[in-house]
C-alpha atoms as one frame of an Amber mdcrd trajectory, in Angstrom:
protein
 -19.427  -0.371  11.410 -15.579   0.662  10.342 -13.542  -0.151  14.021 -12.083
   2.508  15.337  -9.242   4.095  15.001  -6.197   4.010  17.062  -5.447   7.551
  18.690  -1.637   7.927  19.031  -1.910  11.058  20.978  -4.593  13.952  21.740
  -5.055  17.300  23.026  -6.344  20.550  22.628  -5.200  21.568  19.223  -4.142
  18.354  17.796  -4.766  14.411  17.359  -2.578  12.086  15.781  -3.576   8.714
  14.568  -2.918   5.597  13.423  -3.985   5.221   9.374  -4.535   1.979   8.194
  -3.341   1.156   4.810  -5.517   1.143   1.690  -7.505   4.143   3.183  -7.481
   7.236   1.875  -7.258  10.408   3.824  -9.830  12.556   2.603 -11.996  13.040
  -0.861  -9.885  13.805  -4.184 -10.681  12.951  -7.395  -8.984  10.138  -8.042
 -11.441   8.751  -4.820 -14.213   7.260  -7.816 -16.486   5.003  -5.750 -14.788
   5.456  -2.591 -17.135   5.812   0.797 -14.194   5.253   3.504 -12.120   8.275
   4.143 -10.058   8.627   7.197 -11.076  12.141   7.710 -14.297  11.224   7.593
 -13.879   8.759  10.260 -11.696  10.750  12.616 -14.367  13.376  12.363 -17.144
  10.838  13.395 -15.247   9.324  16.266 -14.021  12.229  17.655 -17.160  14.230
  17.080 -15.205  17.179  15.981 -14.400  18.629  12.967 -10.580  18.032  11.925
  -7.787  19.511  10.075  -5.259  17.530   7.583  -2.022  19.026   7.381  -0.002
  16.549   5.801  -0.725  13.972   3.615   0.017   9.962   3.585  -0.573   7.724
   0.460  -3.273   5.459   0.097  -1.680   2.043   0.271   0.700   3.452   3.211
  -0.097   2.946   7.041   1.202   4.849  10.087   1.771   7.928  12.332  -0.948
  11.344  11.062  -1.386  14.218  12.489  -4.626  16.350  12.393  -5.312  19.941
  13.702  -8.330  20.677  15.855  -8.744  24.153  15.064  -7.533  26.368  12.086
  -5.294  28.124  13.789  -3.227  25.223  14.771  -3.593  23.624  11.135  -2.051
  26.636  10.038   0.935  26.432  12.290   1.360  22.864  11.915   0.899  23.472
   7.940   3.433  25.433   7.861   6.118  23.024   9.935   5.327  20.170   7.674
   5.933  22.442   4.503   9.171  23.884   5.674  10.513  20.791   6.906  10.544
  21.125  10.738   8.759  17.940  10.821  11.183  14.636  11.695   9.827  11.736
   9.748  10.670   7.919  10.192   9.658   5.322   8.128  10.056   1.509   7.824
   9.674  -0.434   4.374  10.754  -3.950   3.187  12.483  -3.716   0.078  14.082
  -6.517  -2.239  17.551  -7.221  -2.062  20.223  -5.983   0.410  19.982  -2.512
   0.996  22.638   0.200   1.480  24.089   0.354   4.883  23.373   4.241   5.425
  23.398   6.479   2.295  21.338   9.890   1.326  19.572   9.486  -1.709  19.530
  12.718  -3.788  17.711  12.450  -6.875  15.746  15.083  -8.583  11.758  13.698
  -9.020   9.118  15.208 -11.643   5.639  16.139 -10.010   3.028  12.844 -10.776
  -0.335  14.562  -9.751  -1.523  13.982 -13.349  -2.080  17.152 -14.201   0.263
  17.456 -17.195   2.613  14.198 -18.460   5.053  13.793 -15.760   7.640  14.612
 -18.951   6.214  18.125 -18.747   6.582  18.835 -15.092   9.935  20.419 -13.831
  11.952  17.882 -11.918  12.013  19.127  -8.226  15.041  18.803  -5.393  14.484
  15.360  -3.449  16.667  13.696  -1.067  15.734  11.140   1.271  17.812   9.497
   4.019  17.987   5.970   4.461  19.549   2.828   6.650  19.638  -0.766   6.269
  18.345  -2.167   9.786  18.295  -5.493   8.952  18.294  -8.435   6.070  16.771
 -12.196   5.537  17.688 -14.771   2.974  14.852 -17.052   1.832  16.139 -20.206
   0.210  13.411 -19.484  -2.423  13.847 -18.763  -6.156  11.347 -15.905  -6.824
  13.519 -13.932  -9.421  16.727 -15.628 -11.285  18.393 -16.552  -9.016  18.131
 -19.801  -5.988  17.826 -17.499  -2.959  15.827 -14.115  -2.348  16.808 -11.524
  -0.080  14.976  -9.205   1.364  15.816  -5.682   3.869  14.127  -3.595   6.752
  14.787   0.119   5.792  14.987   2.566   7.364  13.775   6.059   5.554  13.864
   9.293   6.568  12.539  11.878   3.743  14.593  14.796   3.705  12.377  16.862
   1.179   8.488  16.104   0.840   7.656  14.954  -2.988   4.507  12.685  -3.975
   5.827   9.136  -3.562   9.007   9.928  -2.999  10.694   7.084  -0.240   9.077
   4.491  -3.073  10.213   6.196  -6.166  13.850   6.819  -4.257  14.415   3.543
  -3.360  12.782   1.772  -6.711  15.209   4.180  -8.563  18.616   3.019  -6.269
  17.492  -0.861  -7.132  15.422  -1.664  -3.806  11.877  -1.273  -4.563   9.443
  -1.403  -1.903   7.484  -5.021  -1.760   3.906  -4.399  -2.872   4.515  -1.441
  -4.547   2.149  -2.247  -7.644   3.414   1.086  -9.564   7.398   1.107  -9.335
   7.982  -2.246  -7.777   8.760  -6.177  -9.275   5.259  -8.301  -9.906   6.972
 -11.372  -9.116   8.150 -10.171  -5.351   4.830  -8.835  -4.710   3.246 -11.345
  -5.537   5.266 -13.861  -3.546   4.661 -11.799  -0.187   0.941 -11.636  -1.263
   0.511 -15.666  -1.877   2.941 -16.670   0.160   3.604 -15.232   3.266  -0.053
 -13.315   3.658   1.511  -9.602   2.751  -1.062  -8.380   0.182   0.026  -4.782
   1.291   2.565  -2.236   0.251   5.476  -2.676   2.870   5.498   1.020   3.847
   4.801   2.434   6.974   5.429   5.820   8.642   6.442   4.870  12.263   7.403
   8.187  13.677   7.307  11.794  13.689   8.963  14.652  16.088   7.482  18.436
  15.911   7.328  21.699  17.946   4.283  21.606  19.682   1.925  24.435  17.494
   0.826  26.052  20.927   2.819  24.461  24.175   6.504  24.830  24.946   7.631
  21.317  24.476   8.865  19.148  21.215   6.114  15.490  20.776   7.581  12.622
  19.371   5.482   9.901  18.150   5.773   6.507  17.182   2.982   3.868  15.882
   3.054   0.342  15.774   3.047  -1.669  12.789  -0.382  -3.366  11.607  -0.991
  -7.376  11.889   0.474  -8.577   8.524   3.514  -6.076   8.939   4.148  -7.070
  12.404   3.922 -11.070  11.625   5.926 -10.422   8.755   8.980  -9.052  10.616
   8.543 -11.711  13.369   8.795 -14.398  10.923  11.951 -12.547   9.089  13.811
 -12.110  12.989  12.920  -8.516  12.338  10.653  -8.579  16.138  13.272  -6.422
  18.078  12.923  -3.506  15.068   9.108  -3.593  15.967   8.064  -0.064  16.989
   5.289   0.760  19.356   2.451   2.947  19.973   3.740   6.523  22.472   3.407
   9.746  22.516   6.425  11.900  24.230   7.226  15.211  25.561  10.966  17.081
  25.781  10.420  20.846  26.605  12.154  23.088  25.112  12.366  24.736  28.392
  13.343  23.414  31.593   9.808  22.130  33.334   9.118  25.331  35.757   9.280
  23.787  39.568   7.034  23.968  42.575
């Protein structure tokens, strides 16, 4: 029996969750032999029929929001698709990362469809900040040393594996990315320091409540390997945690 999931916040028209990595939100067909979906499993624990209205890749963990009803997976739908949705994530990448710069690079469509040369390249900018850096006196690539970051990212725009392609493409690819990362780095984390996982996790969101007057921020803690991993780096005070909070958009009406 799969253990259950970890509910970030619920209420009447909307659950968030934690998502583990390596599971995939809901059937597609690139799902070939797959019986573990987390729709699927939300569903069951809940006993309610849910709603996606975002999406989160496979191999990445954190913060996702479903709707409880149609009506509110329409509303929330539409947030996420015209960008009224604040997202936070935190990746490890290789090297030393920028300090604070706005990525803004253009990104073909990969949904296989048609050969990514084929698809028209689409407006993508993504916001990221260097929270930290380690130095391991270990020669993985060329050189003696290896250095690694704690990102910050903050997609601006909303394109298929964009954060990963973004930072791969400015010369910091995400550890464990198997598709646009470095073998040798992934496989160090993997063998070495018990990381088999792509270092990705979304580990916040802020939205407009879809039916009550107030704005909910979330924020979801970092899985086992993740969180050992950024204990053994110094990285423990960068650790986020599970909450759910409320500003109103109103003042709170008084007794």
């Amino acid at each position: 029996m799969s253990e259950a999931l970890t509910i970030l916040h619920q209420d009447a028209h909307l659950v968030a969750v934690h998502k583990p990595a390596g599971l995939l939100v809901h059937r597609t067909a690139l799902a070939r032999g797959e019986r573990e979906f987390l729709l699927q499993r939300l569903r069951d624990q809940l006993g309610q029929r849910v709603y996606p209205v975002h999406r989160l890749d496979r191999p990445t963990s954190g913060a996702m929001v479903f709707a409880l009803s149609t009506a509110a997976a329409t509303r929330l739908a539409e947030a996420f698709s015209e960008r009224r949705v604040a997202k936070r994530y935190l990746a490890v990448v290789r090297g030393v990362g920028p300090e604070h710069e706005r990525l803004d690079y253009a990104l073909r469509e990969e949904d296989g469809s048609r050969p990514k040369a084929e698809m028209p390249a689409m407006e993508a900018m993504t916001d990221v900040r260097r929270l930290d850096s380690v130095e391991l006196p270990v020669q993985v690539d060329r050189y003696p040393q290896s250095r690694y970051s704690l990102m910050q990212a903050s997609p601006v725009t909303g394109r298929r594996h964009q954060i990963r392609r973004h930072l791969a493409q400015r010369g910091y690819p995400i550890i464990g990315d198997a598709k646009h990362g470095k073998g040798n780095h992934n496989r160090f984390f993997k063998e070495q320091l018990a990381c088999p996982r792509l270092l990705l996790a979304a580990v916040g969101l802020t939205f407009d409540h879809p039916f009550e007057p107030y704005r909910l921020t979330l924020s979801c803690a970092l899985d086992a390997p993740m969180s050992a991993l950024f204990e053994r780096f110094g990285w423990g005070g960068h650790l986020p945690v599970n909450n759910a909070s409320r500003s109103y958009l109103h003042p709170e009406p008084t007794a």
